[in-house]
N, CA, C and O atoms as a GROMACS GRO file, in nm:
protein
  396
    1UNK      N    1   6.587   9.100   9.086
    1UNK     CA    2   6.604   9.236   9.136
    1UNK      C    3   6.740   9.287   9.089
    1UNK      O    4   6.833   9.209   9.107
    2UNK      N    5   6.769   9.414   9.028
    2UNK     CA    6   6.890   9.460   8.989
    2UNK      C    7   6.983   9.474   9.093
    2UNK      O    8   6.935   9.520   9.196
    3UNK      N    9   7.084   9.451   9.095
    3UNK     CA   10   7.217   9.481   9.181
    3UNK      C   11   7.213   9.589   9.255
    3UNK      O   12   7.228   9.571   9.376
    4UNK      N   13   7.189   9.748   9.201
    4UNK     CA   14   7.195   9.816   9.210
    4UNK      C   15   7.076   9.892   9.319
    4UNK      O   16   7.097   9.988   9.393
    5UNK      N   17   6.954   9.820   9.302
    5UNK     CA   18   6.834   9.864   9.404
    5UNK      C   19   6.856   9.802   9.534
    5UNK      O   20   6.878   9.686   9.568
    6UNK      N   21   6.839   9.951   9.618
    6UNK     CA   22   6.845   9.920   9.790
    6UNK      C   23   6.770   9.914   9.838
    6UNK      O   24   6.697  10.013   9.832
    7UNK      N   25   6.723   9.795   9.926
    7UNK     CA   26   6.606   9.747  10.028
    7UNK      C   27   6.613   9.835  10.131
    7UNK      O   28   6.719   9.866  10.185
    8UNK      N   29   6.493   9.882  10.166
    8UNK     CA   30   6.444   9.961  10.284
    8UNK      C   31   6.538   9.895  10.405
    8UNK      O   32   6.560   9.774  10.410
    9UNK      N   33   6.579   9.969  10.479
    9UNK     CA   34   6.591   9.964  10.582
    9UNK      C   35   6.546   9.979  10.694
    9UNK      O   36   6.470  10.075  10.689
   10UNK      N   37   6.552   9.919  10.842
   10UNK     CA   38   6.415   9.917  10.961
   10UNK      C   39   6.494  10.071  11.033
   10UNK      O   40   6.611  10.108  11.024
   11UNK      N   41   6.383  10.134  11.099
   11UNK     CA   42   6.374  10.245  11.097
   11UNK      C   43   6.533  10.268  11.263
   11UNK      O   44   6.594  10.179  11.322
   12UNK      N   45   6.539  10.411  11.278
   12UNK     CA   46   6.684  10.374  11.386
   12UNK      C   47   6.586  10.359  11.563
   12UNK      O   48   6.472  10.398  11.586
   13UNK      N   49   6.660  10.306  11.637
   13UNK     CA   50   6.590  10.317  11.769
   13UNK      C   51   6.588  10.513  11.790
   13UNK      O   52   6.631  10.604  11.720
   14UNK      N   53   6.538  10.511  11.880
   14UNK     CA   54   6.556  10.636  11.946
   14UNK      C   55   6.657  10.694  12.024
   14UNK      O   56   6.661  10.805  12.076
   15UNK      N   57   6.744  10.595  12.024
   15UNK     CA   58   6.931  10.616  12.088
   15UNK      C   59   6.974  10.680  12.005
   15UNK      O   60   6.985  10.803  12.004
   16UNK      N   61   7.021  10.566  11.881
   16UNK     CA   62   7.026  10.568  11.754
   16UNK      C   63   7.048  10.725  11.699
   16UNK      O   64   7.149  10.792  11.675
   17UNK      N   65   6.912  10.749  11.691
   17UNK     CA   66   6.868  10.913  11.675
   17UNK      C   67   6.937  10.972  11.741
   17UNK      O   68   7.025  11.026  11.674
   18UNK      N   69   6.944  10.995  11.865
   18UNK     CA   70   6.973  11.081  11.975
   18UNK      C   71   7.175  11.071  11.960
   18UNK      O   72   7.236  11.168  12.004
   19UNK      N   73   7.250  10.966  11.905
   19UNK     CA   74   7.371  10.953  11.872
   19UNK      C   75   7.383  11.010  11.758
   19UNK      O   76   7.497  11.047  11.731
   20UNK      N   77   7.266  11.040  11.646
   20UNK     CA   78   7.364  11.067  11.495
   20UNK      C   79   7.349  10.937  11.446
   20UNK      O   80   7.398  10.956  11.334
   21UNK      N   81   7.319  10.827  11.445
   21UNK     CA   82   7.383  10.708  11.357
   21UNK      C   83   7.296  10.701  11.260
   21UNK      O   84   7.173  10.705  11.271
   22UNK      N   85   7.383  10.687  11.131
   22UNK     CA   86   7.324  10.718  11.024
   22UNK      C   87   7.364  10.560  10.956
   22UNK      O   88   7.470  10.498  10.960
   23UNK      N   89   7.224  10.521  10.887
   23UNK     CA   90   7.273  10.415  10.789
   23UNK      C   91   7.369  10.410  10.677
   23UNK      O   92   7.414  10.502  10.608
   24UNK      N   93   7.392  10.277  10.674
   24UNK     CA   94   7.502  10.256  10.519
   24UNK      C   95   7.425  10.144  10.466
   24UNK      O   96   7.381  10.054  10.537
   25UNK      N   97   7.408  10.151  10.334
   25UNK     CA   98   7.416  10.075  10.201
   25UNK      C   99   7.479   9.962  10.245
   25UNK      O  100   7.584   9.985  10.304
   26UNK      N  101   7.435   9.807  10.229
   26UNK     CA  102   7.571   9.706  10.233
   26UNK      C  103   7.514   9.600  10.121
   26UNK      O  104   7.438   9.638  10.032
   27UNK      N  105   7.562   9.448  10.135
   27UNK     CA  106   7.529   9.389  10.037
   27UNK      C  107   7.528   9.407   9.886
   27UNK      O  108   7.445   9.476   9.827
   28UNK      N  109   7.634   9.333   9.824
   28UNK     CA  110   7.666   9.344   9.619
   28UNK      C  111   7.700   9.526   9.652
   28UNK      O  112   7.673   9.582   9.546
   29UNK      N  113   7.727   9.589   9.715
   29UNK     CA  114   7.776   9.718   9.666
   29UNK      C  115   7.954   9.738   9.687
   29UNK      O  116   8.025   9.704   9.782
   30UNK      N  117   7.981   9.792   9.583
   30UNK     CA  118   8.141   9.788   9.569
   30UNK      C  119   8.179   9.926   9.726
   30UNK      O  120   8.116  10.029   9.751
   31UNK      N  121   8.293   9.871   9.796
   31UNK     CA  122   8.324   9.886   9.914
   31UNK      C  123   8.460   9.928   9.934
   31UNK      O  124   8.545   9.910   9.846
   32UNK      N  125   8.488   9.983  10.043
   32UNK     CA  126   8.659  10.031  10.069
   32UNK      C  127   8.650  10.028  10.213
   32UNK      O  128   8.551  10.063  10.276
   33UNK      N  129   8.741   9.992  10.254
   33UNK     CA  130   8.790  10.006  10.388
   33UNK      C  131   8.857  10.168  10.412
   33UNK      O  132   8.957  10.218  10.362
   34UNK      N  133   8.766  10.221  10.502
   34UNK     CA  134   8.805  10.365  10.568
   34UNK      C  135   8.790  10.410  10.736
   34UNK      O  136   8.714  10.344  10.807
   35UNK      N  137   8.845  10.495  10.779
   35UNK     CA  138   8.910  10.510  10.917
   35UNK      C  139   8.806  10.642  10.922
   35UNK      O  140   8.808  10.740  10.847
   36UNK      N  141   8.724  10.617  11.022
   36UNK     CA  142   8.634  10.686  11.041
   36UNK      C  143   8.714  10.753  11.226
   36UNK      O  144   8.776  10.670  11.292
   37UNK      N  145   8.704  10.849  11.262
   37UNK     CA  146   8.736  10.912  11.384
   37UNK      C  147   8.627  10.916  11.472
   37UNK      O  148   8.513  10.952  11.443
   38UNK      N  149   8.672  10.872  11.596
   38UNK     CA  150   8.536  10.842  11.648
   38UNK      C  151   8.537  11.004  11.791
   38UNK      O  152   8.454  11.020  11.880
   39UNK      N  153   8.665  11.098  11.761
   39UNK     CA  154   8.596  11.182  11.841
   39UNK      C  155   8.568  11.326  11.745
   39UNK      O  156   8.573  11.438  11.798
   40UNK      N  157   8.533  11.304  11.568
   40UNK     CA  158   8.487  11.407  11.501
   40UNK      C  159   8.570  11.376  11.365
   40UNK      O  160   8.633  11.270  11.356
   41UNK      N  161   8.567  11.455  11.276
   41UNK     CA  162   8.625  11.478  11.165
   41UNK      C  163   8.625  11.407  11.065
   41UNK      O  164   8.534  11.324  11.055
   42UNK      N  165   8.709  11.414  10.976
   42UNK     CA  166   8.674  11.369  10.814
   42UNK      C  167   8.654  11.189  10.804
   42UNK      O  168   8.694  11.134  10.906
   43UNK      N  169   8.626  11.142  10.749
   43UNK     CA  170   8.681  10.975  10.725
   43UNK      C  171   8.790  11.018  10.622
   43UNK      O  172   8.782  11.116  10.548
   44UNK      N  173   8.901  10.920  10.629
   44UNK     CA  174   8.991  10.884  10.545
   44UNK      C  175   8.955  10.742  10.502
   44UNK      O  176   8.918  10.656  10.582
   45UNK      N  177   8.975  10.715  10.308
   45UNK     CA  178   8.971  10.640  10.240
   45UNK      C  179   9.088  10.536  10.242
   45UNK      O  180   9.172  10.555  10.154
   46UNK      N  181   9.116  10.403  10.345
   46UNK     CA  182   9.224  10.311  10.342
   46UNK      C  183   9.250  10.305  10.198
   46UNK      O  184   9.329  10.378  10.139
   47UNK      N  185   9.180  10.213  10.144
   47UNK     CA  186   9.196  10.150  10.032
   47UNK      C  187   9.088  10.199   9.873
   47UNK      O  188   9.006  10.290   9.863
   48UNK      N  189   9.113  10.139   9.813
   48UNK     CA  190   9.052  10.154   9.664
   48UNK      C  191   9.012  10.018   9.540
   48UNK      O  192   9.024  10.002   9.419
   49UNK      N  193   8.970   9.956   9.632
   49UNK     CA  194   8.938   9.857   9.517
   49UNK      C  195   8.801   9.809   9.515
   49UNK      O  196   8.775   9.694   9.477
   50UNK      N  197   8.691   9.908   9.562
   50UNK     CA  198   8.570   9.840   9.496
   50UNK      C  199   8.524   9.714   9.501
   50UNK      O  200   8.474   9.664   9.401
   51UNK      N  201   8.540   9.624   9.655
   51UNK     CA  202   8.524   9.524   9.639
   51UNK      C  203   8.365   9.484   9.724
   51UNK      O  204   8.319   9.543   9.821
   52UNK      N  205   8.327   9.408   9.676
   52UNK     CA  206   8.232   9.308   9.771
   52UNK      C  207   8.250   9.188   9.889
   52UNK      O  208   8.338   9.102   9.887
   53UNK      N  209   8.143   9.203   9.993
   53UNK     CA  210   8.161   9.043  10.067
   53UNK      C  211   8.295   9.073  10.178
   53UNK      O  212   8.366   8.984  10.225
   54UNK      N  213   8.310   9.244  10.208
   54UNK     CA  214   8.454   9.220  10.308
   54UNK      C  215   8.414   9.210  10.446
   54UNK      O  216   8.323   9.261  10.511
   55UNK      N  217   8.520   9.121  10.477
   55UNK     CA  218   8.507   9.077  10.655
   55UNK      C  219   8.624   9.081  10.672
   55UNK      O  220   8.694   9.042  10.579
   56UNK      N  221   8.700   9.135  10.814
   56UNK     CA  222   8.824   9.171  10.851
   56UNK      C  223   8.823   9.156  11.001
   56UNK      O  224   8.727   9.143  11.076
   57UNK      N  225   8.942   9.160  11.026
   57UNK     CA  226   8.982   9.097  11.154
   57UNK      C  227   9.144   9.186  11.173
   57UNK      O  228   9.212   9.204  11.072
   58UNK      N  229   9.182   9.224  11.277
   58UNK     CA  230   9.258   9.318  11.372
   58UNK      C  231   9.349   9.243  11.426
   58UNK      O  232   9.319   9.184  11.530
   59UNK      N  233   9.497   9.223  11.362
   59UNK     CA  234   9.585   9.146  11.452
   59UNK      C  235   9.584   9.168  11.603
   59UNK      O  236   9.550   9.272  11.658
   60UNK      N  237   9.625   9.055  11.665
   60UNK     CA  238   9.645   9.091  11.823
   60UNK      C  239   9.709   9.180  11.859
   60UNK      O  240   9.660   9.238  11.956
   61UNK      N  241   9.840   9.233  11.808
   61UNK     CA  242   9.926   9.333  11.786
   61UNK      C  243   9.888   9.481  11.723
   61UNK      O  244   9.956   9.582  11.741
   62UNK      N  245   9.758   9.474  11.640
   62UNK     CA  246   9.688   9.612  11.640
   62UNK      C  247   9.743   9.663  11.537
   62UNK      O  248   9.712   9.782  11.529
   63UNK      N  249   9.821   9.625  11.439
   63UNK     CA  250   9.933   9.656  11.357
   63UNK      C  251   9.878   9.649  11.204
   63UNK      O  252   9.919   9.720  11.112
   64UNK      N  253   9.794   9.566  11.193
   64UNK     CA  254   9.795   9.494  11.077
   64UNK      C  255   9.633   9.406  11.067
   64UNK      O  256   9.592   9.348  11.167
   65UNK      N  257   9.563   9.407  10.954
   65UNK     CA  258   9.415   9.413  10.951
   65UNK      C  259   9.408   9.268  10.800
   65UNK      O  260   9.437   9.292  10.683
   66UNK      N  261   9.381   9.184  10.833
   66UNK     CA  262   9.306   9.113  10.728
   66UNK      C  263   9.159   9.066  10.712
   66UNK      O  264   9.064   9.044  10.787
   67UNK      N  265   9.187   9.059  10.566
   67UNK     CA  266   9.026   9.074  10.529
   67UNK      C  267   8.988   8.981  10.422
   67UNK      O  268   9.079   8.966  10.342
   68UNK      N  269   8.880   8.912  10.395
   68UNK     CA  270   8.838   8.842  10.288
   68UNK      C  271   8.744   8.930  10.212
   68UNK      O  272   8.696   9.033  10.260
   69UNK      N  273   8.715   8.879  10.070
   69UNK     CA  274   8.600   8.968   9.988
   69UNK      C  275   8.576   8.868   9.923
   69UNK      O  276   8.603   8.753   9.955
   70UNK      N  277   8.491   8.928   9.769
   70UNK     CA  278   8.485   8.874   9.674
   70UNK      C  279   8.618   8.834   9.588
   70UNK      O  280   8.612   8.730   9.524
   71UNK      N  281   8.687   8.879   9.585
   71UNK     CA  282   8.819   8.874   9.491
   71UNK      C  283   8.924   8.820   9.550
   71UNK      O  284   9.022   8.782   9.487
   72UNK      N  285   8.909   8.808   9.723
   72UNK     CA  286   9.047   8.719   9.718
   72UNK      C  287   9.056   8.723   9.888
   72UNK      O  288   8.955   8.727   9.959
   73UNK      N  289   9.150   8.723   9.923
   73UNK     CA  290   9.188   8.712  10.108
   73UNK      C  291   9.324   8.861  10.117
   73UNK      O  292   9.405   8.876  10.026
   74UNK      N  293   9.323   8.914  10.190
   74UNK     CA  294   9.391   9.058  10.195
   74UNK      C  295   9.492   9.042  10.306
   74UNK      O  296   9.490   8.943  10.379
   75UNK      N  297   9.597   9.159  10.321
   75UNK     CA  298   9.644   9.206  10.455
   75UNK      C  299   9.738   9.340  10.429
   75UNK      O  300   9.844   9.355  10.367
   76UNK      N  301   9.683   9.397  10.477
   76UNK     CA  302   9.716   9.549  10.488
   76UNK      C  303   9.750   9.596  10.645
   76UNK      O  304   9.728   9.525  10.743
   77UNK      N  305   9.810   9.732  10.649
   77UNK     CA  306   9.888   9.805  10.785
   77UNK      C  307   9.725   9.862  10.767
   77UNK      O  308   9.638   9.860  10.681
   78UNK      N  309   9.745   9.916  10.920
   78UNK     CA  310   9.561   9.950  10.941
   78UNK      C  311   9.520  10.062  10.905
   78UNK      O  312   9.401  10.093  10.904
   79UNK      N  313   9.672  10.179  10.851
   79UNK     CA  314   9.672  10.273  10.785
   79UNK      C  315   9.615  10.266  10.621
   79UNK      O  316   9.576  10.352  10.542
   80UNK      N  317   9.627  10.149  10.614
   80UNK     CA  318   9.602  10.159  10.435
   80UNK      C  319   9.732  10.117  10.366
   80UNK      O  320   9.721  10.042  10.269
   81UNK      N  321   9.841  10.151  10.399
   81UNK     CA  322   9.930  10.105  10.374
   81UNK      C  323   9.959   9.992  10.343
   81UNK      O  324   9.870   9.916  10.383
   82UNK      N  325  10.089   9.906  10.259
   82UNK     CA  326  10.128   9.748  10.210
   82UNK      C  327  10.049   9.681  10.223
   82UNK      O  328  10.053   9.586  10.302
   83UNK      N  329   9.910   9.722  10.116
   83UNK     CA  330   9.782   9.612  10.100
   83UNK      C  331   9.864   9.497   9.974
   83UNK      O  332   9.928   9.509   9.869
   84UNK      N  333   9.811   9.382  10.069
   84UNK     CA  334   9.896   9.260   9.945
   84UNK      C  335   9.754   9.156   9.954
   84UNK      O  336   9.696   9.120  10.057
   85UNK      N  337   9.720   9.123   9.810
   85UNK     CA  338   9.643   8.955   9.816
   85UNK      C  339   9.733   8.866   9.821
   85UNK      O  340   9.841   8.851   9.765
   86UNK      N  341   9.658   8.791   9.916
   86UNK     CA  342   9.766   8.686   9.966
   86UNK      C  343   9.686   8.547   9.836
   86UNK      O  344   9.756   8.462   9.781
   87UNK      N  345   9.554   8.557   9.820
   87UNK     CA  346   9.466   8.453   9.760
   87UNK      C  347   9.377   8.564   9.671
   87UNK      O  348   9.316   8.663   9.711
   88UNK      N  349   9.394   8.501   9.507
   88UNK     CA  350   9.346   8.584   9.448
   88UNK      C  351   9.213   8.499   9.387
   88UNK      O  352   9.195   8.514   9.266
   89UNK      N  353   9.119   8.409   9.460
   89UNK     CA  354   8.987   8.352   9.497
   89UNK      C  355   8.912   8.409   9.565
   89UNK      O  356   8.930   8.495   9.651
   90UNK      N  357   8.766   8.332   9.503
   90UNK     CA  358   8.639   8.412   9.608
   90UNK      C  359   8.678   8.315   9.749
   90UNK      O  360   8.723   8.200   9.753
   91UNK      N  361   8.645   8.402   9.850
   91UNK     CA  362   8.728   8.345   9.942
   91UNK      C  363   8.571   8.309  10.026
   91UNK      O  364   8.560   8.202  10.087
   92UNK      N  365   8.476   8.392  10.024
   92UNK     CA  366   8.376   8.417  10.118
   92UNK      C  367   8.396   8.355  10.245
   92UNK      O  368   8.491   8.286  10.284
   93UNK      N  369   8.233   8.410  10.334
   93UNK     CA  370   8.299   8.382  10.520
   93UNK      C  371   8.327   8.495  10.562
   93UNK      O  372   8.272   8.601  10.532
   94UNK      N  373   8.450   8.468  10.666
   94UNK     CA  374   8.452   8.545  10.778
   94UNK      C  375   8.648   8.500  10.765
   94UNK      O  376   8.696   8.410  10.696
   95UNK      N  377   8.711   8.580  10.841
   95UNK     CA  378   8.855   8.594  10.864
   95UNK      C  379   8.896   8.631  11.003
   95UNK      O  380   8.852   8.733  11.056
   96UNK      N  381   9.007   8.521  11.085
   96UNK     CA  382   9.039   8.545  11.204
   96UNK      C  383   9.166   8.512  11.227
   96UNK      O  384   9.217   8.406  11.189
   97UNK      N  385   9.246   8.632  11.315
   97UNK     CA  386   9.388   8.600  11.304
   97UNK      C  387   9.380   8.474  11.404
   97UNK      O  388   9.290   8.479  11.488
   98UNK      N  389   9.461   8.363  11.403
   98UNK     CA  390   9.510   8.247  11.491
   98UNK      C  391   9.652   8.289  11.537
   98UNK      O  392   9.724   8.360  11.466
   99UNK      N  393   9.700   8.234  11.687
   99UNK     CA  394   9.782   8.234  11.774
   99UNK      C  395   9.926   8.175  11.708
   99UNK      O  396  10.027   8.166  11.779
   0.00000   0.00000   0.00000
C-alpha cells in the first residue's frame, strides 16, 4: 500500500458530532507539533520538521515538552521555542519525564 493512501476511518459517535470533532490523518504522515486553543481561534504551528512516529510528554513544571519521532528524541519550551535533538536515532515508543 503507498505511504501516502489514508484508511477509512470509523465513523464519529454522536457527542463527537454534537462537539465539532473533526478527524486527523495519523500514521507515516509527516507531522508538527501545534497549539491548538481550546476556547476558539487559530492553531499556531510549534515546530517545522515534518516528522513521523511523535509521542511527547509535559514536564511536571509545564515549562518544557519532550518528544520522540522517527529522527531522533526532542525537547522544546511548549511555545515552540529552543527545540534541541538531544538523540539524532530512530528512537520509537513512547517518552516520559522521570522525577
Amino acid at each position: 500500500m503507498p505511504a501516502h493512501r489514508r484508511l477509512p476511518t470509523p465513523p464519529l459517535s454522536w457527542l463527537d458530532q454534537l462537539l465539532g470533532v473533526q478527524s486527523a490523518a495519523a500514521h507515516s504522515i509527516p507531522s508538527d507539533w501545534w497549539s491548538v486553543p481550546v476556547t476558539g481561534g487559530q492553531p499556531e504551528r510549534l515546530t517545522a520538521i515534518f516528522d513521523t512516529g511523535m509521542y511527547a510528554d509535559i514536564a511536571p513544571d509545564g515549562q518544557r515538552l519532550i518528544f520522540v519521532s522517527a529522527t531522533g528524541l526532542y525537547v522544546m519550551d511548549l511555545d515552540g521555542s529552543d527545540l534541541q535533538r538531544l538523540l539524532n536515532i530512530w528512537t520509537g515508543g513512547t517518552v516520559d519525564w522521570a522525577p
